[in-house]
C-alpha positions as CSV (number, residue, x, y, z in Angstrom):
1,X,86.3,10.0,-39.8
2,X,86.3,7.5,-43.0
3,X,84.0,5.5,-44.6
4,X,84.9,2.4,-42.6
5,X,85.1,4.1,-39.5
6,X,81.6,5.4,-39.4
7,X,80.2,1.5,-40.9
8,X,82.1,-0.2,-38.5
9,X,79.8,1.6,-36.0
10,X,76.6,0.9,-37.5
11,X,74.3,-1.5,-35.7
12,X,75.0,-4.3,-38.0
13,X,78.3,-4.5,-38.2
14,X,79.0,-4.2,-34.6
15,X,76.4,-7.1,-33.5
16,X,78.1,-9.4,-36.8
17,X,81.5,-8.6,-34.8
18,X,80.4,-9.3,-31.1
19,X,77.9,-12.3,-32.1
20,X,81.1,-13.9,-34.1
21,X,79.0,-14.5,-36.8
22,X,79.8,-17.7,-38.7
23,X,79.2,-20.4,-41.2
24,X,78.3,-23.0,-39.2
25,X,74.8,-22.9,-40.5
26,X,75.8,-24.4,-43.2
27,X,76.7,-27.6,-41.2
28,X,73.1,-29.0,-41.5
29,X,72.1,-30.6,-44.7
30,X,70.1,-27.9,-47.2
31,X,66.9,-29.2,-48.7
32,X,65.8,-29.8,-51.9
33,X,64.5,-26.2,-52.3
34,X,68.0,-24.7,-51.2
35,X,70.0,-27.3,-53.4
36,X,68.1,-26.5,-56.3
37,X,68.6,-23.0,-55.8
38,X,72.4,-23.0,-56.0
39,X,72.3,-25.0,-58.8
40,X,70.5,-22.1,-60.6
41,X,72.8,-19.6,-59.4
42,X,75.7,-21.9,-60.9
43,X,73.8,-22.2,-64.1
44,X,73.4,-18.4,-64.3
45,X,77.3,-18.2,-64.5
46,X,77.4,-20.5,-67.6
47,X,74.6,-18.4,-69.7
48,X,76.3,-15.0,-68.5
49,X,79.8,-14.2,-69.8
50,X,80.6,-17.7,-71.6
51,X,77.4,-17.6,-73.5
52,X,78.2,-13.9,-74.5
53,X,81.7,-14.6,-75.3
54,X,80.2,-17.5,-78.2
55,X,77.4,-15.1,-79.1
56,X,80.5,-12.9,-80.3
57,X,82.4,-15.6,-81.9
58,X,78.9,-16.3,-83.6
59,X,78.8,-12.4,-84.2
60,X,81.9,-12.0,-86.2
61,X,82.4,-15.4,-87.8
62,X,78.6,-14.0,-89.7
63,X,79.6,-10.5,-90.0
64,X,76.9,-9.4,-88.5
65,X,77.3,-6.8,-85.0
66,X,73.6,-7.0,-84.6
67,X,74.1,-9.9,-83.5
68,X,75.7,-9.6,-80.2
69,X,74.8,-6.0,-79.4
70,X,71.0,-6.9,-79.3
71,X,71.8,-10.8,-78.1
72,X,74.3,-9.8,-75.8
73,X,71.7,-7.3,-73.3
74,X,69.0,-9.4,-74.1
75,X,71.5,-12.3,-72.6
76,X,73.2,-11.1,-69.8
77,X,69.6,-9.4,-68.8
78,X,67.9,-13.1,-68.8
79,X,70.7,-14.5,-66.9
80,X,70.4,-11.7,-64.3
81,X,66.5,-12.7,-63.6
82,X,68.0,-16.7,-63.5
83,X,70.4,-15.7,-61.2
84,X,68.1,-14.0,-59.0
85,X,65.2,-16.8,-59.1
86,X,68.3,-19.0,-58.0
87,X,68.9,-16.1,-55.2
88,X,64.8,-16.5,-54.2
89,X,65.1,-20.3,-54.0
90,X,68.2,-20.6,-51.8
91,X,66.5,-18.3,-50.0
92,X,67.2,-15.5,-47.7
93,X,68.4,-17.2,-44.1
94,X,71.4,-18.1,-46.2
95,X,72.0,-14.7,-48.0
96,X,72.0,-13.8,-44.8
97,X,74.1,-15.6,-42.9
98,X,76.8,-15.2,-46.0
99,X,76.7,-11.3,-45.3
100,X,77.0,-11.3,-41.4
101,X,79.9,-13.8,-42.0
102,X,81.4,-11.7,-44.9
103,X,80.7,-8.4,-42.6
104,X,82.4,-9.7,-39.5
105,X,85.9,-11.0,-41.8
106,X,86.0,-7.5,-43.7
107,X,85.6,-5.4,-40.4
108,X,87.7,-7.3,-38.4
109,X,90.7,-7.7,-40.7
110,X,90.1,-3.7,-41.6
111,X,90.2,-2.6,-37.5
112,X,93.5,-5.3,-37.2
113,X,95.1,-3.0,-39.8
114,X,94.1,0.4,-38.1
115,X,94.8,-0.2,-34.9
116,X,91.3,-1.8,-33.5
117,X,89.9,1.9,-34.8
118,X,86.3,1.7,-35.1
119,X,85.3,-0.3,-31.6
Protein backbone atom coordinates (compact mmCIF):
# COMPACT_ATOMS: atom_id res chain seq x y z
CA UNK A 1 0.00 0.00 0.00
CA UNK A 2 1.58 3.64 -0.82
CA UNK A 3 1.67 6.71 0.77
CA UNK A 4 -1.43 8.09 -0.98
CA UNK A 5 -3.25 5.06 -0.53
CA UNK A 6 -3.13 4.90 3.19
CA UNK A 7 -3.88 9.25 3.36
CA UNK A 8 -6.55 8.87 1.15
CA UNK A 9 -8.08 6.76 3.90
CA UNK A 10 -7.54 8.97 6.74
CA UNK A 11 -10.55 10.63 8.34
CA UNK A 12 -9.88 13.95 6.72
CA UNK A 13 -9.37 13.29 3.52
CA UNK A 14 -12.32 11.05 3.05
CA UNK A 15 -14.98 13.54 4.77
CA UNK A 16 -13.02 16.63 2.32
CA UNK A 17 -13.96 14.08 -0.60
CA UNK A 18 -17.62 13.10 0.37
CA UNK A 19 -18.56 16.74 1.80
CA UNK A 20 -17.17 18.19 -1.76
CA UNK A 21 -15.43 20.55 -0.06
CA UNK A 22 -15.25 24.00 -1.80
CA UNK A 23 -14.50 27.63 -2.10
CA UNK A 24 -17.57 29.01 -1.95
CA UNK A 25 -16.82 30.51 1.40
CA UNK A 26 -15.15 32.79 -0.13
CA UNK A 27 -18.28 34.18 -1.80
CA UNK A 28 -19.18 36.44 1.15
CA UNK A 29 -17.33 39.69 1.56
CA UNK A 30 -14.01 39.26 4.20
CA UNK A 31 -13.70 41.92 6.82
CA UNK A 32 -11.35 44.32 7.50
CA UNK A 33 -9.38 41.95 9.83
CA UNK A 34 -9.23 39.27 6.94
CA UNK A 35 -8.43 41.86 4.14
CA UNK A 36 -5.67 43.23 6.10
CA UNK A 37 -4.38 39.93 6.66
CA UNK A 38 -3.76 39.04 3.00
CA UNK A 39 -2.31 42.12 2.42
CA UNK A 40 0.43 41.12 4.98
CA UNK A 41 0.93 37.79 3.52
CA UNK A 42 1.43 39.67 0.01
CA UNK A 43 3.76 42.06 1.58
CA UNK A 44 5.78 39.09 3.07
CA UNK A 45 6.45 37.99 -0.54
CA UNK A 46 8.05 41.43 -1.49
CA UNK A 47 10.56 41.50 1.74
CA UNK A 48 11.43 37.64 1.18
CA UNK A 49 13.38 36.69 -2.04
CA UNK A 50 13.31 40.25 -3.89
CA UNK A 51 14.60 41.98 -0.80
CA UNK A 52 17.35 39.27 -0.52
CA UNK A 53 18.14 39.27 -4.12
CA UNK A 54 18.97 43.55 -3.69
CA UNK A 55 20.61 42.74 -0.34
CA UNK A 56 23.14 40.71 -2.70
CA UNK A 57 23.38 43.27 -5.35
CA UNK A 58 24.11 45.63 -2.30
CA UNK A 59 26.51 42.68 -1.07
CA UNK A 60 28.85 42.56 -4.01
CA UNK A 61 28.59 45.97 -5.55
CA UNK A 62 30.46 46.91 -1.56
CA UNK A 63 32.55 43.83 -1.53
CA UNK A 64 31.49 42.90 1.41
CA UNK A 65 29.83 38.92 1.98
CA UNK A 66 28.91 39.87 5.50
CA UNK A 67 26.61 41.58 4.18
CA UNK A 68 24.10 39.27 2.83
CA UNK A 69 25.09 36.15 4.84
CA UNK A 70 24.07 37.87 8.16
CA UNK A 71 21.20 40.24 6.34
CA UNK A 72 20.06 37.62 4.27
CA UNK A 73 18.83 35.01 7.58
CA UNK A 74 18.15 37.86 9.54
CA UNK A 75 15.67 38.82 6.35
CA UNK A 76 14.07 35.99 5.22
CA UNK A 77 13.61 35.06 9.19
CA UNK A 78 11.66 38.53 9.77
CA UNK A 79 9.60 37.96 6.73
CA UNK A 80 8.76 34.46 7.94
CA UNK A 81 7.18 36.03 11.38
CA UNK A 82 5.32 38.85 8.78
CA UNK A 83 4.10 36.14 6.90
CA UNK A 84 2.74 34.28 9.70
CA UNK A 85 1.15 37.41 11.58
CA UNK A 86 -0.55 37.81 8.10
CA UNK A 87 -1.53 33.92 8.45
CA UNK A 88 -3.02 34.80 12.32
CA UNK A 89 -5.02 37.72 10.87
CA UNK A 90 -6.72 36.05 7.90
CA UNK A 91 -7.32 33.75 10.31
CA UNK A 92 -7.81 30.10 10.56
CA UNK A 93 -11.59 29.36 9.03
CA UNK A 94 -9.96 30.34 5.76
CA UNK A 95 -6.70 28.32 6.18
CA UNK A 96 -8.95 25.94 6.57
CA UNK A 97 -11.25 25.90 4.10
CA UNK A 98 -8.08 26.36 1.52
CA UNK A 99 -6.73 22.87 2.77
CA UNK A 100 -10.10 20.86 2.67
CA UNK A 101 -10.50 22.44 -0.88
CA UNK A 102 -6.78 21.66 -1.85
CA UNK A 103 -7.21 18.05 -0.10
CA UNK A 104 -10.33 17.14 -2.04
CA UNK A 105 -8.55 18.38 -5.76
CA UNK A 106 -5.28 16.44 -4.97
CA UNK A 107 -7.14 13.17 -3.86
CA UNK A 108 -9.46 13.11 -6.32
CA UNK A 109 -7.35 13.82 -9.34
CA UNK A 110 -4.68 11.13 -7.66
CA UNK A 111 -7.69 8.18 -7.29
CA UNK A 112 -8.88 9.33 -11.18
CA UNK A 113 -5.33 8.32 -12.19
CA UNK A 114 -5.25 4.96 -10.21
CA UNK A 115 -8.25 3.66 -10.90
CA UNK A 116 -10.69 5.19 -7.92
CA UNK A 117 -7.90 3.20 -5.62
CA UNK A 118 -8.16 4.52 -2.18
CA UNK A 119 -12.21 4.64 -1.72
Amino acid sequence: MSIMERISRTAYVRSAVADRADLSAFRKKPSLRILVGIAILCFSYVIAWPAIAVLGYFAVADDNAWLLAVGGPLLYGFSHLVFLLGMYLAGYDYTKIVLRWATRVVMERWMRGHGGRGR
